[in-house]
C-alpha positions as CSV (number, residue, x, y, z in Angstrom):
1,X,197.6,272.1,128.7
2,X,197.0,272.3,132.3
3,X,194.2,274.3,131.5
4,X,192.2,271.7,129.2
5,X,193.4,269.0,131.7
6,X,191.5,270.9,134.7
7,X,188.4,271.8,132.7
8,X,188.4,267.5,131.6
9,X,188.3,266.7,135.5
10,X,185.7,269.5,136.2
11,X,183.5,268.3,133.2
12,X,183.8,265.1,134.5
13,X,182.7,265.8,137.7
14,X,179.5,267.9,136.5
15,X,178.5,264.7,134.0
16,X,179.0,262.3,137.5
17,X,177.0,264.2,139.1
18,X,174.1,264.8,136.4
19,X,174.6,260.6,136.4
20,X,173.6,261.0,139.9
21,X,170.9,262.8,139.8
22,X,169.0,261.1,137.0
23,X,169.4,257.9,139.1
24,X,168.4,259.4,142.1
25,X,165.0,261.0,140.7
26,X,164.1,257.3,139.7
27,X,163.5,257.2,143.7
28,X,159.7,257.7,144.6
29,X,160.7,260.0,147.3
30,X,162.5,262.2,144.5
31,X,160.1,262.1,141.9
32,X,158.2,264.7,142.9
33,X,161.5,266.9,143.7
34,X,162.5,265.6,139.7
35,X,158.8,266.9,138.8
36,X,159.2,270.5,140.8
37,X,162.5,270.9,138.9
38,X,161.3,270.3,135.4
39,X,158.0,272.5,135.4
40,X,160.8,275.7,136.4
41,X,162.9,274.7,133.5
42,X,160.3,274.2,131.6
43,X,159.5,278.2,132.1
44,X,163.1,278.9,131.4
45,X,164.8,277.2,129.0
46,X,163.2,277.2,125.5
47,X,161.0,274.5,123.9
48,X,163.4,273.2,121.5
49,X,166.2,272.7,123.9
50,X,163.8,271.2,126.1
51,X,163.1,268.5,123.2
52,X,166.8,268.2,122.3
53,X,167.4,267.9,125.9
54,X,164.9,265.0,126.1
55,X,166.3,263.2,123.0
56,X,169.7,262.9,124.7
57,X,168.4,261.8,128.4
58,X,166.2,259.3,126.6
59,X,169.5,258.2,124.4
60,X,171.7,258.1,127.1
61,X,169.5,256.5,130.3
62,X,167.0,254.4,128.2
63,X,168.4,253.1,125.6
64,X,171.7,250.4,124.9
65,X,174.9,252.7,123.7
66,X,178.4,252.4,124.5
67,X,178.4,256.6,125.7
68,X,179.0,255.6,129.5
69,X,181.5,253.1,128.7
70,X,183.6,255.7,126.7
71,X,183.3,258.0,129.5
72,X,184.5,255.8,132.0
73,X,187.5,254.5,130.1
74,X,188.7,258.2,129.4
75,X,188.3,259.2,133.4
76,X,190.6,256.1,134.4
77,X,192.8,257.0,132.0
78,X,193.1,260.5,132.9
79,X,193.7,259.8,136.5
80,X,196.2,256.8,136.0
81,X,198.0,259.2,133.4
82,X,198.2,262.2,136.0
83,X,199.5,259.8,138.5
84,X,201.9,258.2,136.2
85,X,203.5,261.3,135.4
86,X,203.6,263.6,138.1
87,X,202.6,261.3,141.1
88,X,204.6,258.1,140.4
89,X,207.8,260.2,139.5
90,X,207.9,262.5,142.3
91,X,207.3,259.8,144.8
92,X,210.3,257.5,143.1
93,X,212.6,260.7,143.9
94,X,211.1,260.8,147.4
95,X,212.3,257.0,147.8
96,X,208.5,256.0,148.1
97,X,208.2,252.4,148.3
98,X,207.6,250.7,144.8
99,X,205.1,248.2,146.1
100,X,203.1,251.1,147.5
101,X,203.2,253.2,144.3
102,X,202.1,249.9,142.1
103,X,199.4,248.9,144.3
104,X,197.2,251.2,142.0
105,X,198.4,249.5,138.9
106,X,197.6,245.9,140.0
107,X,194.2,246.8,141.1
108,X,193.8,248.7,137.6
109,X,194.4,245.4,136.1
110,X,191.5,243.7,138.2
111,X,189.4,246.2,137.7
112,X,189.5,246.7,134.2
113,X,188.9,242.6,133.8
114,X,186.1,242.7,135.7
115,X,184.6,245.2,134.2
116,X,185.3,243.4,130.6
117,X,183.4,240.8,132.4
118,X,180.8,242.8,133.7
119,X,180.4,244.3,130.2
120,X,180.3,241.2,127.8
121,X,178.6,238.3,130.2
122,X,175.0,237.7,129.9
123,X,173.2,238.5,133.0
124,X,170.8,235.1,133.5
125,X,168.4,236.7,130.0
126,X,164.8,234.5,130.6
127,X,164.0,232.8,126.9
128,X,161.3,230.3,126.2
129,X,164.4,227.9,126.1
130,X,165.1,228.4,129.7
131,X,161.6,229.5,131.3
132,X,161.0,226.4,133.0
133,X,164.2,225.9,134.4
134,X,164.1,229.4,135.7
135,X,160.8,229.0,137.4
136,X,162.0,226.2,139.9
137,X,165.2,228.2,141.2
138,X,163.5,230.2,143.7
139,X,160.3,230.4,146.0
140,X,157.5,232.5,144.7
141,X,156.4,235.2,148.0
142,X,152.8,235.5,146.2
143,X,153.3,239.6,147.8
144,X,156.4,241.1,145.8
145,X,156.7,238.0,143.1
146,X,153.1,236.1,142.6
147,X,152.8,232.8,140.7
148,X,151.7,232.8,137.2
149,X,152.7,236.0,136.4
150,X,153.7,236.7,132.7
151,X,155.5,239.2,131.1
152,X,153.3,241.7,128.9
153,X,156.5,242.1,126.6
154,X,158.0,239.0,126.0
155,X,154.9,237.0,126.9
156,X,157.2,234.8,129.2
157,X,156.3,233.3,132.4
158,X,157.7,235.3,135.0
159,X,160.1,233.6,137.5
160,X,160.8,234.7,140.6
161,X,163.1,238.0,141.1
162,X,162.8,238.3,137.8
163,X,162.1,241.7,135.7
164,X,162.0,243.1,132.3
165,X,164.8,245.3,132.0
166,X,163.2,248.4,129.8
167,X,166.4,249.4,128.2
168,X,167.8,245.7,127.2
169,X,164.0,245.0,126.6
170,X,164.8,241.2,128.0
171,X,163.8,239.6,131.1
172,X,166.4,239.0,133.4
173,X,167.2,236.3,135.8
174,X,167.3,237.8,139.8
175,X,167.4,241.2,138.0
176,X,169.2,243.7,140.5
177,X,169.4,246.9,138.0
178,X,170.4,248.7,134.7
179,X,173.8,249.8,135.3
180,X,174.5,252.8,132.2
181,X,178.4,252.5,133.3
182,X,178.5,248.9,131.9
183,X,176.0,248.9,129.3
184,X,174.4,245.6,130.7
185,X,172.1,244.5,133.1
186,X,172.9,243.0,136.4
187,X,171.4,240.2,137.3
188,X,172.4,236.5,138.5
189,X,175.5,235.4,136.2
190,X,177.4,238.8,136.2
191,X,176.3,240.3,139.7
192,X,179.9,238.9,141.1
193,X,182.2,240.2,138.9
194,X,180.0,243.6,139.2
195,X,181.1,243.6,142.8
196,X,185.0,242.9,141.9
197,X,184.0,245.4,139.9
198,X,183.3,248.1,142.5
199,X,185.1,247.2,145.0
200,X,188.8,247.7,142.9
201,X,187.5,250.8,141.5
202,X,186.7,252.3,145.1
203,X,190.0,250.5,146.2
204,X,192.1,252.1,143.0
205,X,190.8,255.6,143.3
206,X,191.2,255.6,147.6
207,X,194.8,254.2,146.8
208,X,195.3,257.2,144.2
209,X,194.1,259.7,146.6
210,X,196.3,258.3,150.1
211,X,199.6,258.2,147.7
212,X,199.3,261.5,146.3
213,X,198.1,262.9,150.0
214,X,200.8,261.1,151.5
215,X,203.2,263.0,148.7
216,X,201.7,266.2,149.5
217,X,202.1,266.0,153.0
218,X,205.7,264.6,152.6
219,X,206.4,267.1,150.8
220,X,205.1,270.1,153.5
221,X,207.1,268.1,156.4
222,X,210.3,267.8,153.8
223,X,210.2,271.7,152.9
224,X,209.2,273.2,156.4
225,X,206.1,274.8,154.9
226,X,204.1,274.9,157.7
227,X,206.5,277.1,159.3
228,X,206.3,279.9,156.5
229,X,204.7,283.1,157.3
230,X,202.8,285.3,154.9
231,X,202.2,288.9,154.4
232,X,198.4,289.4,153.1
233,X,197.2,292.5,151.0
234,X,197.5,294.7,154.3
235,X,200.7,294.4,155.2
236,X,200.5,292.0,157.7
237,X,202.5,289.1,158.9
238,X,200.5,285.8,159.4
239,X,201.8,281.8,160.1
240,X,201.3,279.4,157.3
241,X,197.6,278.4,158.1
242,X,195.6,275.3,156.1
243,X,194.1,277.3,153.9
244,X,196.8,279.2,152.6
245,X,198.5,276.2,152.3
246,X,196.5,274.5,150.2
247,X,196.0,277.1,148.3
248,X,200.3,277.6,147.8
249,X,200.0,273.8,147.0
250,X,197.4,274.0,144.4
251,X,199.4,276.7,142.4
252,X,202.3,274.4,142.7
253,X,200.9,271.5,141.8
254,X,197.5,272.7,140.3
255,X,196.9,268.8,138.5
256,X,197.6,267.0,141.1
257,X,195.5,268.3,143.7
258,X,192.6,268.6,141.5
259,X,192.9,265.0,140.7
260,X,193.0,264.6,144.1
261,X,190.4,266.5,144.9
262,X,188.4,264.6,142.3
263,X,189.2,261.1,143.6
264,X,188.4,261.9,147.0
265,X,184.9,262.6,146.3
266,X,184.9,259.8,143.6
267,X,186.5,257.6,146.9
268,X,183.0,258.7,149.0
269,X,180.5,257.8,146.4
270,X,182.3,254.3,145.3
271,X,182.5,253.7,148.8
272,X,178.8,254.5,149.9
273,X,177.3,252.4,147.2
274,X,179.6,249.4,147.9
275,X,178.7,249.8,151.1
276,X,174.8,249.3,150.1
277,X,175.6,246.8,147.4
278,X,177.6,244.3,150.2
279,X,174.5,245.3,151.9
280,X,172.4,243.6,149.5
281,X,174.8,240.6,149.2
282,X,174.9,240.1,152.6
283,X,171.1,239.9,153.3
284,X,170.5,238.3,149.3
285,X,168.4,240.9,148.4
286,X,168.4,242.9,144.7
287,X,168.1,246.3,144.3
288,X,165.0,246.0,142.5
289,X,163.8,244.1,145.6
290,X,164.9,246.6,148.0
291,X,163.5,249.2,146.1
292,X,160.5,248.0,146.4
293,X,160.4,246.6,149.5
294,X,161.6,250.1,150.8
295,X,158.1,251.3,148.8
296,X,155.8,248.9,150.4
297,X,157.0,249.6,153.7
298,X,156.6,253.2,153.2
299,X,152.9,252.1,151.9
300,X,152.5,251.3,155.9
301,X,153.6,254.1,157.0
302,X,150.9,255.8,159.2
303,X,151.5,258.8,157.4
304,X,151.0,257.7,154.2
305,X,147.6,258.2,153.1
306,X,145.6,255.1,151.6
307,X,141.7,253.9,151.3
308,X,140.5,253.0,155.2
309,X,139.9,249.4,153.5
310,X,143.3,249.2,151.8
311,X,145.7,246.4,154.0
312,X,149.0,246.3,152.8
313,X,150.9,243.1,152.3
314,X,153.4,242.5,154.2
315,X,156.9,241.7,152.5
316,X,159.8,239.0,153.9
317,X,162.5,238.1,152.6
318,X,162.3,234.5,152.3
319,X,165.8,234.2,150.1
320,X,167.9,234.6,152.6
321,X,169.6,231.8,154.7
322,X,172.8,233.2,156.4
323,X,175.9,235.1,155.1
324,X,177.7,232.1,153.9
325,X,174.8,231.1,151.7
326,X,174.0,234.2,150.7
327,X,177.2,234.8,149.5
328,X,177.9,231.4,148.0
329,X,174.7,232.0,145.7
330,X,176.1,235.5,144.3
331,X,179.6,234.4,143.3
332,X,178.8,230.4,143.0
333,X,175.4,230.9,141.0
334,X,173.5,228.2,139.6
335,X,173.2,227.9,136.0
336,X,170.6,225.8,133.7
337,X,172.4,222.9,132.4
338,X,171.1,223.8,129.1
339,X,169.2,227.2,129.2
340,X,172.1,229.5,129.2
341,X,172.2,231.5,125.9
342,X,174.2,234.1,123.8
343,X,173.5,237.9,123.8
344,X,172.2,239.0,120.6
């Protein structure tokens, strides 16, 4: 059992980090990195699998299904289960203090609403209903978002900060990005319970990993590990060192540390990208927008090469207007009094 449980929390990790990778090769700066990778498997691994292979990126990236969702579920509640039953327990016997060892619990509750929310609300979708009313809520920059601009897809006028979302195959209202995790696009009306959204999950899995660190370490300090001394394969005497340590505690406690192990680094992704996304809150900028903002101003770059007659527009952010604002328009958006529409 501990065995399957281990090998769960390892395959987890490998998929995370294939998630990863596949976002980060949608990076210009990566694409050619994505590119060098793919010709050497390509000389590898054989044709079939390659088409296979294909078929389930293609599935799984660019196309609607529940797959990520699933996955996500089953993570939290392998890591909620390992801490119920070995973590929460031990601490109890250790006279932990209860509010400390629920903490994890409560944010589980907010975190697994806003994701419902997340999940099932309709990101600001741009109809022929609501065009119009979509077209007066924000200033057009003429450089990244030009007037009179329509949609080759959905043969929509495009609004500002708008995009057509390739996956959902809708336009979407101050599109920020696909997330695969959610199954939904994130745009205007659902961008705010997105960030709840993050935020508790990076909260509940750095509250996971302190309690079952401060357990560990408890639990060194109660037994007077540190203290030990060890005889090594040559007969000689050595003082408990870190290493060894960790190593006496992983054999002792083989789940827990691994989950631990796991939620650490789950603790330094989840808090890098919230980092970024209160980034984008703060200054009212999308993803999409910084994305290509970041482009263009690489497009400048003296060491980018470009035609001698070739002068790059320039790209401000006009939408922002102060924190307060800023952050008023995320989690106080304005709707269309009558353009706001049911997901199909």
């Amino acid at each position: 059992m501990d065995f399957l449980v281990l090998f769960l929390f390892y395959l987890a990790s490998v998929v995370m980090g294939l998630v990863l990778i596949c976002v980060c090769s949608k990076t210009h700066s990566l694409k050619g990195l994505a590119r060098g990778g793919a010709q050497i498997f390509s000389c590898i691994i054989p044709e079939c699998l390659q088409r296979a292979m294909h078929r389930l990126l293609h599935y799984l990236f660019h196309t609607r299904n529940h797959t990520f969702i699933v996955l996500h579920l089953v993570l939290q509640g392998m890591v909620y289960t390992e801490y119920t039953l070995e973590v929460f327990g031990y601490c109890q016997e250790l006279e932990f203090s209860l509010y400390y060892l629920l903490l994890p619990y409560l944010l589980l509750v907010v975190n697994l609403f806003s994701f419902t929310l997340t999940c099932v609300t309709n990101p600001g979708i741009i109809t022929k209903a609501n065009e119009l009313l979509f077209l007066h809520v924000y200033e057009f920059d003429e450089v990244m978002f030009p007037k009179n601009v329509r949609c080759s897809t959905c043969d929509l006028r495009k609004p500002a900060r708008s995009k057509h979302c390739s996956v959902c195959n809708w336009c979407v209202h101050r599109f920020d990005h696909h997330c695969v995790w959610v199954n939904n696009c994130i745009g205007a009306w659902n961008i705010r319970y997105f960030l709840i959204y993050l935020l508790t999950l990076t909260a509940s899995a750095a509250t996971v990993a302190i309690v079952s660190t401060t357990f560990l370490i408890h639990l060194v300090v109660m037994s007077d590990l540190y203290q030990e001394t060890y005889v090594d394969d040559l007969g000689h005497l050595h003082v408990m060192d870190t290493v060894f340590l960790i190593q006496y505690l992983f054999l002792t406690f083989p789940r827990i540390v691994f989950m631990l192990g796991f939620v650490v680094v789950l603790s330094f992704l989840l808090g890098g990208y919230l980092c970024f996304a209160l980034y984008l809150a703060a200054t009212n900028q999308t993803t999409n927008e910084w994305y290509r903002g970041d482009w263009a101003w690489c497009q400048r770059c003296p060491l980018v090469a470009r035609p001698p007659s070739a002068e790059p527009q320039v790209h401000r952010n006009i939408h922002s207007h102060g924190l307060r604002s800023n952050l008023q328009e995320i989690f106080l958006p304005a709707f269309p009094c009558h353009g706001r529409k049911k997901q199909e």
